[in-house]
C-alpha positions in Angstrom: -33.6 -13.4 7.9 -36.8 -14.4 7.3 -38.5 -17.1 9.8 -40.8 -19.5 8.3 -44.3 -20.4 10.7 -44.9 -23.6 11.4 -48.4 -25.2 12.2 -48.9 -28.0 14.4 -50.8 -30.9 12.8 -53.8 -30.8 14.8 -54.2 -26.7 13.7 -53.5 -28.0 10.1 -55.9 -30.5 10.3 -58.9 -28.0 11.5 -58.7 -25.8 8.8 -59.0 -28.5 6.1 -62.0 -29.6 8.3 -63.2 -26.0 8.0 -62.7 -25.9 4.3 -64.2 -29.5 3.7 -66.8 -28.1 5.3 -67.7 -25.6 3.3 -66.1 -22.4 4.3 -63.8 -20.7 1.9 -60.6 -21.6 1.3 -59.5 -17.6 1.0 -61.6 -16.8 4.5 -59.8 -19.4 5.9 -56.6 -17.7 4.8 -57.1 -14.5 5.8 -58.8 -15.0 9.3 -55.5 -17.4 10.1 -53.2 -16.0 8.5 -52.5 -19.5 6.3 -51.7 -18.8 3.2 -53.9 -20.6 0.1 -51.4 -22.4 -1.0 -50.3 -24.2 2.3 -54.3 -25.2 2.6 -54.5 -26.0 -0.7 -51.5 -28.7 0.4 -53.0 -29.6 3.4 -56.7 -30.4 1.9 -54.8 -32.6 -0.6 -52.3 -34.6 2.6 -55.5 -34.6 5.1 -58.9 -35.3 2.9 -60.0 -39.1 3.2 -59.7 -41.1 0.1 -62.9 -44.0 -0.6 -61.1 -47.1 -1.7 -63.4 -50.0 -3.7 -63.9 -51.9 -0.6 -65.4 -49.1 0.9 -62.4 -47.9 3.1 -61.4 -44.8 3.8 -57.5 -43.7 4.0 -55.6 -40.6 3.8 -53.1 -39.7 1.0 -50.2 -40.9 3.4 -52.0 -44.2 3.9 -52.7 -44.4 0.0 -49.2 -43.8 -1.0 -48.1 -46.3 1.8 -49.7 -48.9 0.0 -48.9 -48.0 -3.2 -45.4 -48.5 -2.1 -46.0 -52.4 -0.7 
């Protein structure tokens, strides 16, 4: 049976940094061995978000608030 890898958030976290950075999102998949779609997800759950009032939040945070 196949095993699924799992990525602690801190690793997760440095390649969206490397990709928000401006390194390749495919580079970045093929030197760790990530595949495009997981960073793709990660970009999306780990890239800051400029409210009006000039804050910055994550998705999680966002949808947090959304909620209240």
């Amino acid at each position: 049976m196949f095993k699924r890898k799992t990525y602690d958030e801190e690793f997760k976290k440095i390649l969206v940094n490397l990709i928000l950075n401006g390194q390749p999102l495919k580079e970045v998949s093929r030197e760790y061995g990530v595949s495009s779609f997981n960073l793709v997800l990660g970009r999306k759950k780990y890239s800051n978000i400029n409210t009006q009032s000039d804050e910055v939040v994550t998705l999680d945070d966002f949808k947090s608030f959304k909620k209240n």
